[in-house]
Jmol script that loads the backbone (N, CA, C; Angstrom):
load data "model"
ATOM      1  N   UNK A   1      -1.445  -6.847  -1.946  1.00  0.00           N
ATOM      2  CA  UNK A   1      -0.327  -6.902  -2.850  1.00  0.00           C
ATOM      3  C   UNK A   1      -0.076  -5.502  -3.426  1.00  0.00           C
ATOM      4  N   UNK A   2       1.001  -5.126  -3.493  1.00  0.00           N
ATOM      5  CA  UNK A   2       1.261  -3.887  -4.176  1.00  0.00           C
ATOM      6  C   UNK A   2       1.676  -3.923  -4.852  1.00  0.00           C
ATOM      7  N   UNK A   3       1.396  -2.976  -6.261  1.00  0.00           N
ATOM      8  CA  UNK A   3       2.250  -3.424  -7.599  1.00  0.00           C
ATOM      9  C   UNK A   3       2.288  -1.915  -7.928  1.00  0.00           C
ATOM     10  N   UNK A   4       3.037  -1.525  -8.572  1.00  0.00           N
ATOM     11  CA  UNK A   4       3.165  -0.126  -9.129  1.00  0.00           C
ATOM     12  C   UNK A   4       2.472   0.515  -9.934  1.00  0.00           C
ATOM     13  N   UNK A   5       0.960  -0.198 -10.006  1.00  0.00           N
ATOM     14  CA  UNK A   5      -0.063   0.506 -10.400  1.00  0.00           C
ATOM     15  C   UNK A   5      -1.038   1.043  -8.926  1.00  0.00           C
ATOM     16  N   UNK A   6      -0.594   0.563  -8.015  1.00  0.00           N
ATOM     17  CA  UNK A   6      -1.210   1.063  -6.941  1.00  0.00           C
ATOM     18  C   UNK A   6      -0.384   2.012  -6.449  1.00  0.00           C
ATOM     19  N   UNK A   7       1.281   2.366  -6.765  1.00  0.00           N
ATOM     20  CA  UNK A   7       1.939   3.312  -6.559  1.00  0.00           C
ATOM     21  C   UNK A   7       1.475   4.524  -7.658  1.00  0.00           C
ATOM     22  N   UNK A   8       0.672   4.639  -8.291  1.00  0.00           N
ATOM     23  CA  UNK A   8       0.904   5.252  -9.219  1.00  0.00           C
ATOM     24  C   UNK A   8      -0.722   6.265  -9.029  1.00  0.00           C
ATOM     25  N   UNK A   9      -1.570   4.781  -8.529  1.00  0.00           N
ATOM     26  CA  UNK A   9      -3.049   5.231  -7.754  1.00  0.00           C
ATOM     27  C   UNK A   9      -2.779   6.354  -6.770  1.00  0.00           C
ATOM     28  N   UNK A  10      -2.036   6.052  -6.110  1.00  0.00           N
ATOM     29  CA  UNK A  10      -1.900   7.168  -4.879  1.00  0.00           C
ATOM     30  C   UNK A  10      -1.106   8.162  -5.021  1.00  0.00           C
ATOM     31  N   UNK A  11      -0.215   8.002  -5.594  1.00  0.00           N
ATOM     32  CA  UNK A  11       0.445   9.254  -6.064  1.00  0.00           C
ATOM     33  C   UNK A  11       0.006  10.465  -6.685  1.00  0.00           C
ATOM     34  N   UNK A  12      -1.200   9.929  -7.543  1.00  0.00           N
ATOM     35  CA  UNK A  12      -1.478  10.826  -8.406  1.00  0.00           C
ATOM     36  C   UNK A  12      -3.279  11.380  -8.150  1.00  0.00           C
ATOM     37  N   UNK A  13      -3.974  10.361  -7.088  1.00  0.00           N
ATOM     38  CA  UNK A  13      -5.015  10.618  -6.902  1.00  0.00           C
ATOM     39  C   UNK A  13      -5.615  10.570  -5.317  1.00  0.00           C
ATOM     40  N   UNK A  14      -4.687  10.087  -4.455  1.00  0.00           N
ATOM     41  CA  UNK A  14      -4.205   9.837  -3.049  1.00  0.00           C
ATOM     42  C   UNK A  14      -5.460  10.914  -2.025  1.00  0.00           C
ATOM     43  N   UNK A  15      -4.681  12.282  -2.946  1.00  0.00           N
ATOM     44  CA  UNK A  15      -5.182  13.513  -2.370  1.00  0.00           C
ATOM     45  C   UNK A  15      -6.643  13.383  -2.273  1.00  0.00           C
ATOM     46  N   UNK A  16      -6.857  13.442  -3.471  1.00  0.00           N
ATOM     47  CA  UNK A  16      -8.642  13.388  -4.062  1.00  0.00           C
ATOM     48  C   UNK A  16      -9.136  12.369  -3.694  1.00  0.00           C
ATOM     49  N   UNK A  17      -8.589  11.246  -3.505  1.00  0.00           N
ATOM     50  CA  UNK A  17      -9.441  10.385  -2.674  1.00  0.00           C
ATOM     51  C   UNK A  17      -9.529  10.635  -1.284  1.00  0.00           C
ATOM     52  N   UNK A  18      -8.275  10.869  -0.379  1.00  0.00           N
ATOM     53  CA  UNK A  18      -9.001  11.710   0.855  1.00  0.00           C
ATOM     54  C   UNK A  18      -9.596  12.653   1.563  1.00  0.00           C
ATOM     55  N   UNK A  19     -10.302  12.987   0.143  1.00  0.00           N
ATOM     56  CA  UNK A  19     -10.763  14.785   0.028  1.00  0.00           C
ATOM     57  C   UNK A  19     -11.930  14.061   0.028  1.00  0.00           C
ATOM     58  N   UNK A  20     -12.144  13.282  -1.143  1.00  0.00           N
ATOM     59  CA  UNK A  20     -13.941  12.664  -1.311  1.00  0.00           C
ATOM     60  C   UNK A  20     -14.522  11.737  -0.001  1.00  0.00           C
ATOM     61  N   UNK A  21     -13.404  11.256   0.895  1.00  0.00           N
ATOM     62  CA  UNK A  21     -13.707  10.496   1.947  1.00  0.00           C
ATOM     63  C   UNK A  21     -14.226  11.527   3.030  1.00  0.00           C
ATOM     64  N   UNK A  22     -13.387  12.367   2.964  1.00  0.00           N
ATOM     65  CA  UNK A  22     -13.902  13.734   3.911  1.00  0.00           C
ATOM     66  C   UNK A  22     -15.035  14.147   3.512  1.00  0.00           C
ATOM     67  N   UNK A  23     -15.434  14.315   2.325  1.00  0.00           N
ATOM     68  CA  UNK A  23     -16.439  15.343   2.177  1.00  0.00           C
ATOM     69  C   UNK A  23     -17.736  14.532   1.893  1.00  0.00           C
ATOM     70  N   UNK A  24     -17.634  12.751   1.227  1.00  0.00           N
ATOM     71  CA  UNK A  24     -18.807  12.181   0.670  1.00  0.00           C
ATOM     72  C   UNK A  24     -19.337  11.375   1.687  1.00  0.00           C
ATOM     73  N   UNK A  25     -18.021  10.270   1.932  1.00  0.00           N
ATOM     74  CA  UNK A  25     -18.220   9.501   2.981  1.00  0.00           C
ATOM     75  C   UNK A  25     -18.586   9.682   4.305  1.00  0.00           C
ATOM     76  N   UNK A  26     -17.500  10.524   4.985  1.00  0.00           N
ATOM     77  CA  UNK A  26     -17.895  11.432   5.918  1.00  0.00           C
ATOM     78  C   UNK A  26     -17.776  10.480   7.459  1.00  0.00           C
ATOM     79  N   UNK A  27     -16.686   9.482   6.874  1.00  0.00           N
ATOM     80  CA  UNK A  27     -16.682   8.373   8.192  1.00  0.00           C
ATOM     81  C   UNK A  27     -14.783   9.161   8.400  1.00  0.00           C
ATOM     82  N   UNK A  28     -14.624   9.240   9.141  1.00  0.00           N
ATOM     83  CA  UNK A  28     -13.017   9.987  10.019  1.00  0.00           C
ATOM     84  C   UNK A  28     -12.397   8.674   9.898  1.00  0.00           C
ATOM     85  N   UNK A  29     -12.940   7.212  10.491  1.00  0.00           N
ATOM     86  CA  UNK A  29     -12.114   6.130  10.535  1.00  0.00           C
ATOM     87  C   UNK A  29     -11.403   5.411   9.266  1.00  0.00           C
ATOM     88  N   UNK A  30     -13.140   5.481   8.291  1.00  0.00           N
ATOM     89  CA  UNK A  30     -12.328   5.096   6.974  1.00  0.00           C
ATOM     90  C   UNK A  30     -11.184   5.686   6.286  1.00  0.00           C
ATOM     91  N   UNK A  31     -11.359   7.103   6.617  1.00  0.00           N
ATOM     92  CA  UNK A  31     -10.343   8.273   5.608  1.00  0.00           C
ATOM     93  C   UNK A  31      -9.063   7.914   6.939  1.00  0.00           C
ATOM     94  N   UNK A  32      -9.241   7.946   7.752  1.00  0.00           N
ATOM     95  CA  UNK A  32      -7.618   7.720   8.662  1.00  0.00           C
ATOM     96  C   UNK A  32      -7.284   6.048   8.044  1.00  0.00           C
ATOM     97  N   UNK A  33      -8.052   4.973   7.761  1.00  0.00           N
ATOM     98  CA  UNK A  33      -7.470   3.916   7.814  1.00  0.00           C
ATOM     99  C   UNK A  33      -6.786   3.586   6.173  1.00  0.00           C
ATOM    100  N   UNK A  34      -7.063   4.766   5.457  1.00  0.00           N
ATOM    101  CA  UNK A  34      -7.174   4.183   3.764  1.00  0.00           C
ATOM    102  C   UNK A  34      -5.596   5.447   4.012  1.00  0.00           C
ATOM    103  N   UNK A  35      -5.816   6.806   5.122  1.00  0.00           N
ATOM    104  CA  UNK A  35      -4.496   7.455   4.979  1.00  0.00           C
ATOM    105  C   UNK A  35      -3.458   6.427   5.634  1.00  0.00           C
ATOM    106  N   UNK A  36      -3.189   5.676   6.572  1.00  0.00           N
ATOM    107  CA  UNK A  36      -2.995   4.889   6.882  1.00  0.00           C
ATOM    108  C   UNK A  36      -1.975   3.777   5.933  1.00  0.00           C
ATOM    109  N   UNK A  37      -2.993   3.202   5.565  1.00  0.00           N
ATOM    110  CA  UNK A  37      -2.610   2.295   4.740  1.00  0.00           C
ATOM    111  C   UNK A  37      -1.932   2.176   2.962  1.00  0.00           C
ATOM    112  N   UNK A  38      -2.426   3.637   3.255  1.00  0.00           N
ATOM    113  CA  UNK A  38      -2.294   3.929   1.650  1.00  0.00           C
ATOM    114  C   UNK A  38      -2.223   3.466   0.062  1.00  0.00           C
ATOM    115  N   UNK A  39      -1.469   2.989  -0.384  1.00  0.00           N
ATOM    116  CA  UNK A  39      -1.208   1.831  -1.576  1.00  0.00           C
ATOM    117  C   UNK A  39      -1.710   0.623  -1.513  1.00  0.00           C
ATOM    118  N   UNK A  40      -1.464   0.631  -0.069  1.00  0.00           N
ATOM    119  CA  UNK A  40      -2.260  -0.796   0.045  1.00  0.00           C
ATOM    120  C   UNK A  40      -3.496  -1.142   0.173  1.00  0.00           C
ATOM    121  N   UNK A  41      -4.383  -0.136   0.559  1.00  0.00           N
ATOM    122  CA  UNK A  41      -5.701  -0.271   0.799  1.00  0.00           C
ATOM    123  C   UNK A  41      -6.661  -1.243  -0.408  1.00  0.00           C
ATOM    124  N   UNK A  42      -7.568  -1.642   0.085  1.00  0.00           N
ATOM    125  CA  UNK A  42      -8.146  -2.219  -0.381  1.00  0.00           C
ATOM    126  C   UNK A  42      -9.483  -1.172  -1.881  1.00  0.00           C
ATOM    127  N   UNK A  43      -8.987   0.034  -1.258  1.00  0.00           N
ATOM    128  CA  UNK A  43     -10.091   1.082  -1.790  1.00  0.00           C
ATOM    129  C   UNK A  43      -9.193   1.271  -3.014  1.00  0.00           C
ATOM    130  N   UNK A  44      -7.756   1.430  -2.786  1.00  0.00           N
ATOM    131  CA  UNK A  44      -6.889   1.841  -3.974  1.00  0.00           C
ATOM    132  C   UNK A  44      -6.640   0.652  -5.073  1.00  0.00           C
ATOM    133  N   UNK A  45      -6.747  -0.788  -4.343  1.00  0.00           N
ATOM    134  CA  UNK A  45      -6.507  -1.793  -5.432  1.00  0.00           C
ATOM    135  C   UNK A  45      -8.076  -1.619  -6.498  1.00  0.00           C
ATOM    136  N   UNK A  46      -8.831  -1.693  -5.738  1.00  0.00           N
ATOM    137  CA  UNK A  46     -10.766  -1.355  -6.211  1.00  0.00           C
ATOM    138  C   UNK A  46     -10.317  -0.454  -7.750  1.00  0.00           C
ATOM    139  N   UNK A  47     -10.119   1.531  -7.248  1.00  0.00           N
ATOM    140  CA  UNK A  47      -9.906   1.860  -7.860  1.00  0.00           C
ATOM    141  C   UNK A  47      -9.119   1.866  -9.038  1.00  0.00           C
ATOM    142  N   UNK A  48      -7.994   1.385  -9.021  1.00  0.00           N
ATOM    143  CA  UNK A  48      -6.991   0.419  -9.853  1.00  0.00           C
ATOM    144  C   UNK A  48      -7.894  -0.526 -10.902  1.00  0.00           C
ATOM    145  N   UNK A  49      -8.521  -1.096 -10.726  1.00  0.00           N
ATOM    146  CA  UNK A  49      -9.402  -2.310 -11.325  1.00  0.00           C
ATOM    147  C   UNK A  49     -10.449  -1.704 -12.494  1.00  0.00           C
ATOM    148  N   UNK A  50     -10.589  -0.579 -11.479  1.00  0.00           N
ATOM    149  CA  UNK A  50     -11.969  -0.078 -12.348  1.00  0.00           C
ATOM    150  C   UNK A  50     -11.612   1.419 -13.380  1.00  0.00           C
ATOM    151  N   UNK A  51     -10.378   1.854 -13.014  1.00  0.00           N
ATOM    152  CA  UNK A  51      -9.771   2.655 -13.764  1.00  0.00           C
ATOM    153  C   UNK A  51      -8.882   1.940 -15.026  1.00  0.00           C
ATOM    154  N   UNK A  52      -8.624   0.926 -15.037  1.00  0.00           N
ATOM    155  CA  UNK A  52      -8.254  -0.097 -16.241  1.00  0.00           C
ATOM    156  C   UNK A  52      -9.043  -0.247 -17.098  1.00  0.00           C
ATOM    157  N   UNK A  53     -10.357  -0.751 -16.052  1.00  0.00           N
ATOM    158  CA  UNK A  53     -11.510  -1.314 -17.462  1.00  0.00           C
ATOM    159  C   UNK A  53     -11.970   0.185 -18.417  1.00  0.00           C
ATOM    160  N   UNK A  54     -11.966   1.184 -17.550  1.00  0.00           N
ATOM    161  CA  UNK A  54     -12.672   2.108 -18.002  1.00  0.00           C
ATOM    162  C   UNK A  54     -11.541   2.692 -19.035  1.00  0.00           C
ATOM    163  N   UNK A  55     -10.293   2.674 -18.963  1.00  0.00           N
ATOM    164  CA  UNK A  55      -9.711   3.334 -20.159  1.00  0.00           C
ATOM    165  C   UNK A  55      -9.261   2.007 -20.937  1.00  0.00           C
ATOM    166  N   UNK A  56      -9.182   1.103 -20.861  1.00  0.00           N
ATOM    167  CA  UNK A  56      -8.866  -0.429 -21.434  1.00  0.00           C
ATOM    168  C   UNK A  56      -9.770  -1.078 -21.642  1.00  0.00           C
ATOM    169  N   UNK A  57     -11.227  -1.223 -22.116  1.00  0.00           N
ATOM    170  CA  UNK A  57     -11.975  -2.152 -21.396  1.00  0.00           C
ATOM    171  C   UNK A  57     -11.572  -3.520 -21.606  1.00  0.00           C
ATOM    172  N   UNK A  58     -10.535  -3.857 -22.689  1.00  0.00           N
ATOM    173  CA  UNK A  58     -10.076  -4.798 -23.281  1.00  0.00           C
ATOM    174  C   UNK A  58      -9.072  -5.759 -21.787  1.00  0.00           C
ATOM    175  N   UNK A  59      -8.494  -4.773 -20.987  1.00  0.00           N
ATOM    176  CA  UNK A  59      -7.770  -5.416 -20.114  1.00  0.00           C
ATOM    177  C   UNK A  59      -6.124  -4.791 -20.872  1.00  0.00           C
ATOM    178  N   UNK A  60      -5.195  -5.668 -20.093  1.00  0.00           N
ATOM    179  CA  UNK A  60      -3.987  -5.086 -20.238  1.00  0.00           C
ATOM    180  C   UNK A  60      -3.422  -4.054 -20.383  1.00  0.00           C
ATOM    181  N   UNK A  61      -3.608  -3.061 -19.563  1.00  0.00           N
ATOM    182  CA  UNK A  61      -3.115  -1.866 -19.185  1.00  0.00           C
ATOM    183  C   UNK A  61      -1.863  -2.313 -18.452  1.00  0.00           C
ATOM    184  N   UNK A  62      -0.867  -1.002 -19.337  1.00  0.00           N
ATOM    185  CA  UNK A  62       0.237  -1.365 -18.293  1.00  0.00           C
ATOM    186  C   UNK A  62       0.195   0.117 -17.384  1.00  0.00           C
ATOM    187  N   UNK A  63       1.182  -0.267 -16.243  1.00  0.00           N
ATOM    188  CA  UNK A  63       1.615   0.711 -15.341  1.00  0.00           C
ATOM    189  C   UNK A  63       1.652   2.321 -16.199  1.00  0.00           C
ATOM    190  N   UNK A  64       2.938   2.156 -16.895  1.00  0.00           N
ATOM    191  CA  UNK A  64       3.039   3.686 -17.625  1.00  0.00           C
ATOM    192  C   UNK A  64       1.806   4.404 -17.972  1.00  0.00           C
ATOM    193  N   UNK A  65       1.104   3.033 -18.826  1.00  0.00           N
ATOM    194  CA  UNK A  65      -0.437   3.232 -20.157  1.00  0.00           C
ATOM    195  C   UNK A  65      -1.348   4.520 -18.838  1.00  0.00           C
ATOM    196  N   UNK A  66      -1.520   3.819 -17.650  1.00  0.00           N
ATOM    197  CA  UNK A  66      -2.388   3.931 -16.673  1.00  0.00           C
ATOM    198  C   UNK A  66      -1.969   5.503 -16.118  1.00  0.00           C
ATOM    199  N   UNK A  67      -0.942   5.207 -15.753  1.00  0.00           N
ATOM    200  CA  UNK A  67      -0.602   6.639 -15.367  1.00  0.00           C
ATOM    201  C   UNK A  67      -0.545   8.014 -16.494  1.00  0.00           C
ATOM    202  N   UNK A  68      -0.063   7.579 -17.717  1.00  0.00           N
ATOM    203  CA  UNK A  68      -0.605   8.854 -19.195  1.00  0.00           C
ATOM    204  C   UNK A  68      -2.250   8.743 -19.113  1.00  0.00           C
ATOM    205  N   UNK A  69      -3.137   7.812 -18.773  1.00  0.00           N
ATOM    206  CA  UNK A  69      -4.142   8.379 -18.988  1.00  0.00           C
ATOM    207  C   UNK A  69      -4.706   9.255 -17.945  1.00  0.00           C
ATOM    208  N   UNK A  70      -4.205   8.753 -16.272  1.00  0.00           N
ATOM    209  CA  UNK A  70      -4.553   9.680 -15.742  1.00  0.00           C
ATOM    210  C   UNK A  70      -4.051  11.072 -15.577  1.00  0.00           C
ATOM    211  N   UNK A  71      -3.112  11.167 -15.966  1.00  0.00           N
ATOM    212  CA  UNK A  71      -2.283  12.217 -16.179  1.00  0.00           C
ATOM    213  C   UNK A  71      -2.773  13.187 -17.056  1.00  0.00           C
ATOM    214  N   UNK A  72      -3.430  13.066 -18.647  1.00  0.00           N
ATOM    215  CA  UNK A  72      -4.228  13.080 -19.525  1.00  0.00           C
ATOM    216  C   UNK A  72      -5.250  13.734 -18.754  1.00  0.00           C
ATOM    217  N   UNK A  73      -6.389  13.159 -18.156  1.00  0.00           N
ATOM    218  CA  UNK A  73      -7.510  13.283 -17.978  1.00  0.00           C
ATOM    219  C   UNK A  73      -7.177  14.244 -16.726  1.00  0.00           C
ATOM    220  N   UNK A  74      -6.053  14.165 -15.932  1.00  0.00           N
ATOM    221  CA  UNK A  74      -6.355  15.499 -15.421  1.00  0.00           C
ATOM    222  C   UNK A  74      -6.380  17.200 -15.798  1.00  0.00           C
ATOM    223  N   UNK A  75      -5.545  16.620 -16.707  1.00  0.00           N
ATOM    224  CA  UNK A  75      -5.242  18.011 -17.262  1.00  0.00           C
ATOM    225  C   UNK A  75      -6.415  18.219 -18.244  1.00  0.00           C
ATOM    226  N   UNK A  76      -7.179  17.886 -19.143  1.00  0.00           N
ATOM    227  CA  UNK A  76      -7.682  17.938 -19.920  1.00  0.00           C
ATOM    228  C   UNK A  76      -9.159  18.296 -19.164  1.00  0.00           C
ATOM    229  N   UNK A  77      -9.377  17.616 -18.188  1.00  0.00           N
ATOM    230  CA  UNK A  77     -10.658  17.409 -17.250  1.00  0.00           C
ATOM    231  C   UNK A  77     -10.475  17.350 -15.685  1.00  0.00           C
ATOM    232  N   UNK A  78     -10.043  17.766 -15.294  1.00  0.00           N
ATOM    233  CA  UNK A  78      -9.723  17.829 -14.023  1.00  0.00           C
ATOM    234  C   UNK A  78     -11.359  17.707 -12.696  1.00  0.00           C
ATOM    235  N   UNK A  79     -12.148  18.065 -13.464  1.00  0.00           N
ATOM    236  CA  UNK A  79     -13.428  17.943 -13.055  1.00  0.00           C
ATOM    237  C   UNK A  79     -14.184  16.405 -13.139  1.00  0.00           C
ATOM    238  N   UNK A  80     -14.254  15.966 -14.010  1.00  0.00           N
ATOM    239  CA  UNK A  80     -14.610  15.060 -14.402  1.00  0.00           C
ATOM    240  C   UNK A  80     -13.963  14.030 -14.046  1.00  0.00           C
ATOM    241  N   UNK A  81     -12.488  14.143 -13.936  1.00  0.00           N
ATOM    242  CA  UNK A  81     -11.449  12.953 -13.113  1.00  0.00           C
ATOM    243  C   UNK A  81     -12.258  12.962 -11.791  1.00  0.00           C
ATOM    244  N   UNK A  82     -12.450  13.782 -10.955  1.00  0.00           N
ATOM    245  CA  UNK A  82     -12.884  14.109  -9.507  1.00  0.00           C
ATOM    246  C   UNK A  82     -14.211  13.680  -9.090  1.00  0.00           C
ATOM    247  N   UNK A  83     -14.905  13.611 -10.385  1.00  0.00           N
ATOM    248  CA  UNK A  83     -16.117  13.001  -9.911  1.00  0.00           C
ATOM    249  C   UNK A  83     -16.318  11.450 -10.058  1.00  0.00           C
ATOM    250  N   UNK A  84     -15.339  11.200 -11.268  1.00  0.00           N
ATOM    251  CA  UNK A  84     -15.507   9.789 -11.313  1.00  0.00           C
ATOM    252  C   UNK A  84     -14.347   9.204 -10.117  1.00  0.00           C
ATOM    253  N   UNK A  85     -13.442   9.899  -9.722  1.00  0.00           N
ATOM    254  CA  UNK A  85     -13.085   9.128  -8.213  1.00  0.00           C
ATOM    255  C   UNK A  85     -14.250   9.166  -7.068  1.00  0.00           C
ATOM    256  N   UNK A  86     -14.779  10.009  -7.349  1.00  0.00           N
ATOM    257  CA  UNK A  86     -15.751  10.614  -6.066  1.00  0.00           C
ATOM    258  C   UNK A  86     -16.854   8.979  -6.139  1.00  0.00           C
ATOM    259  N   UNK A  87     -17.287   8.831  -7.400  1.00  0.00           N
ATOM    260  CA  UNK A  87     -18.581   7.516  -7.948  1.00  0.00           C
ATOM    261  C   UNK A  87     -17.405   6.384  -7.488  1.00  0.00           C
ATOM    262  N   UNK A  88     -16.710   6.228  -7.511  1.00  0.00           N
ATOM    263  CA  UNK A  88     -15.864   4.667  -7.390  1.00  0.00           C
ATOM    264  C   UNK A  88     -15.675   5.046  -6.084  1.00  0.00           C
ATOM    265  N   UNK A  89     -15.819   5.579  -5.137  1.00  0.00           N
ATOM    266  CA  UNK A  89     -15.405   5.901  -3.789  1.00  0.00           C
ATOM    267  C   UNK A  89     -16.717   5.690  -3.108  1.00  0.00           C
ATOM    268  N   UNK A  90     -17.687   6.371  -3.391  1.00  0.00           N
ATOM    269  CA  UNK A  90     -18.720   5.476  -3.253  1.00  0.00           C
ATOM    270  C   UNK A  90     -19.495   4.156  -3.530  1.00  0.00           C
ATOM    271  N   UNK A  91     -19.509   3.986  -4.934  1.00  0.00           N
ATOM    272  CA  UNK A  91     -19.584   2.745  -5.406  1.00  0.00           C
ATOM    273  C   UNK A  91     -18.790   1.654  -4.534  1.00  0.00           C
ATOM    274  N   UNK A  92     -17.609   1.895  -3.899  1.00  0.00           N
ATOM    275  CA  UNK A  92     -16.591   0.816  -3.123  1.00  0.00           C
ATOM    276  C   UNK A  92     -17.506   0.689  -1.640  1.00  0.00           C
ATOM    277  N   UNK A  93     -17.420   1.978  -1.408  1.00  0.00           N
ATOM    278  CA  UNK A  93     -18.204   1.971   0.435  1.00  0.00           C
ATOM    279  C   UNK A  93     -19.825   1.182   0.441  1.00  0.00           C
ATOM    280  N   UNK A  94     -20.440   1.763  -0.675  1.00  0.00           N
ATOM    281  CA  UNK A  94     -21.769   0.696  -1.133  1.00  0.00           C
ATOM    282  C   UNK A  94     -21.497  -0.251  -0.871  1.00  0.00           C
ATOM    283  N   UNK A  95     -20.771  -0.790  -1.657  1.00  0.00           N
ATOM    284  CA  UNK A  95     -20.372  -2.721  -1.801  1.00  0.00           C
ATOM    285  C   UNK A  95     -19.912  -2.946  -0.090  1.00  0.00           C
ATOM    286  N   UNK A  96     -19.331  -2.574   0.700  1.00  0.00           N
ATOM    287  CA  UNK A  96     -19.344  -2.787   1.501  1.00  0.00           C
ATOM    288  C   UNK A  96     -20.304  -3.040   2.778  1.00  0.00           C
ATOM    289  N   UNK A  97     -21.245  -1.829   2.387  1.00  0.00           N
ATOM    290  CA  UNK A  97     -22.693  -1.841   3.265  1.00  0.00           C
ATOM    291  C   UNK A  97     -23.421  -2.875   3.717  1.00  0.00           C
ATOM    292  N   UNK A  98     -23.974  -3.324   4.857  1.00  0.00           N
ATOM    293  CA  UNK A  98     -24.107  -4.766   5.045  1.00  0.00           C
ATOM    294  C   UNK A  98     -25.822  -4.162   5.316  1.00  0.00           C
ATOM    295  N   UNK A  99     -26.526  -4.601   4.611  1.00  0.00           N
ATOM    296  CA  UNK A  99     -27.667  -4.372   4.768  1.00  0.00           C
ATOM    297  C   UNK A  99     -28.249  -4.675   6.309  1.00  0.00           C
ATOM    298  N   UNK A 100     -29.290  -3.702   6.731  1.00  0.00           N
ATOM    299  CA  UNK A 100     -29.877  -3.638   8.496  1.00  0.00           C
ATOM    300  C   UNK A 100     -30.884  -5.049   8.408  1.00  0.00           C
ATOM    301  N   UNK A 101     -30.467  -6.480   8.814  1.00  0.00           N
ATOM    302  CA  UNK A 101     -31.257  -7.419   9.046  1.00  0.00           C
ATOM    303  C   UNK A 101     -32.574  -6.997   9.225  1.00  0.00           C
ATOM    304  N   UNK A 102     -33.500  -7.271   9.696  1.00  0.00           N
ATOM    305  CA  UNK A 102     -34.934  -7.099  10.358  1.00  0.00           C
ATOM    306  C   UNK A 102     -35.040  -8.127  11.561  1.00  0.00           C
ATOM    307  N   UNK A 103     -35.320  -7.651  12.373  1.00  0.00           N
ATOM    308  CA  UNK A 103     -35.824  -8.461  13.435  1.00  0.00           C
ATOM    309  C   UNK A 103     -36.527  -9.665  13.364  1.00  0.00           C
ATOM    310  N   UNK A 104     -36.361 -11.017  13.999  1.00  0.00           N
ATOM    311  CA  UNK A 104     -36.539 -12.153  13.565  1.00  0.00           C
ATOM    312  C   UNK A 104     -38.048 -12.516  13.503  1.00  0.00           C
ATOM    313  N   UNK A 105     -38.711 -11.564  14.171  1.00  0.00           N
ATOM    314  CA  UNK A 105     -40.039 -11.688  14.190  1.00  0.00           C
ATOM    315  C   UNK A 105     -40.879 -10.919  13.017  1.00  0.00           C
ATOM    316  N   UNK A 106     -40.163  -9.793  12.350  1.00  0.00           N
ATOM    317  CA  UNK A 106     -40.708  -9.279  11.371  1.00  0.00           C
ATOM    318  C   UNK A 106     -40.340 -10.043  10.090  1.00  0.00           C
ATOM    319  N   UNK A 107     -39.239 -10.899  10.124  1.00  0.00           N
ATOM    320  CA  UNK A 107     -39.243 -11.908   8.993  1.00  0.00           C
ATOM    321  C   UNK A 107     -40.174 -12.971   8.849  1.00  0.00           C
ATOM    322  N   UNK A 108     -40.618 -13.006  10.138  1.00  0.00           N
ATOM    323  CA  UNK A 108     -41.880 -14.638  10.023  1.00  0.00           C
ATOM    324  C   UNK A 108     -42.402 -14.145   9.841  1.00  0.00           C
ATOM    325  N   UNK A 109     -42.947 -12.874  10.204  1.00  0.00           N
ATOM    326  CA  UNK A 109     -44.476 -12.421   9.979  1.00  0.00           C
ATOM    327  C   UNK A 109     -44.685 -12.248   7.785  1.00  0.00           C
ATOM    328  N   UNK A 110     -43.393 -11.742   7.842  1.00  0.00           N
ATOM    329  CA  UNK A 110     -43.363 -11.461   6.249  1.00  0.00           C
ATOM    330  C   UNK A 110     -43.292 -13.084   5.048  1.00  0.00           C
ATOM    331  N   UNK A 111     -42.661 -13.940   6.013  1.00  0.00           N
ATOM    332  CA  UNK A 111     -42.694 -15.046   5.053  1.00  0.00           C
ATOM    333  C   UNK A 111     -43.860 -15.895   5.338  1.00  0.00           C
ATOM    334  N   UNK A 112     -44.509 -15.385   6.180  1.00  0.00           N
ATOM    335  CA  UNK A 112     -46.578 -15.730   6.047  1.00  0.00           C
ATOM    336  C   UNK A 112     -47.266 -15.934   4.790  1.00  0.00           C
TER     337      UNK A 112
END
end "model"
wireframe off; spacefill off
backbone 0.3
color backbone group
């Protein structure tokens, strides 16, 4: 779903998120599929969510509210904006990580 807080995600942080995909993540497919998809991605609604609570924790942020704060915080901190996209960019690819099973024989042996 796109709502104009996800227009507002990419517009203003688009860049820096495919800068941190390049440089943290370091997967070519993810950073082509999130350039790709852009607004819509699933990484930008994430970020959206968690950039609310963190300047709202209350909830109800509107569109405008969202965009003065990031707007705000770049100018003021431009560093600090970059790293906390950089932690939610990871924090997102984490959650995704599907932990390496173990081989079915090293699980019996362990639930011995």
């Amino acid at each position: 779903m796109i709502t104009m807080s996800n227009l507002v995600i990419w517009s203003l942080l688009g860049a820096m998120i495919l800068r941190t995909l390049d440089r943290v993540i370091r997967n070519p497919l993810a950073t082509i599929e999130v350039e790709k998809e852009r607004e819509s991605h699933p990484l930008i609604l994430y970020i959206e969510d968690e950039l609310k609570k963190l300047f709202k924790p209350a909830g109800g942020m509107t569109c405008p509210e969202l965009e003065k704060h990031i707007l705000e915080m770049r100018m003021r901190s431009p560093d600090k904006l970059e790293e906390l996209v950089r932690e939610l960019v990871v924090k997102y690819y984490r959650s995704r990580e599907k932990p390496e099973s173990k081989p079915l024989l090293e699980r019996e042996i362990e639930a011995s």
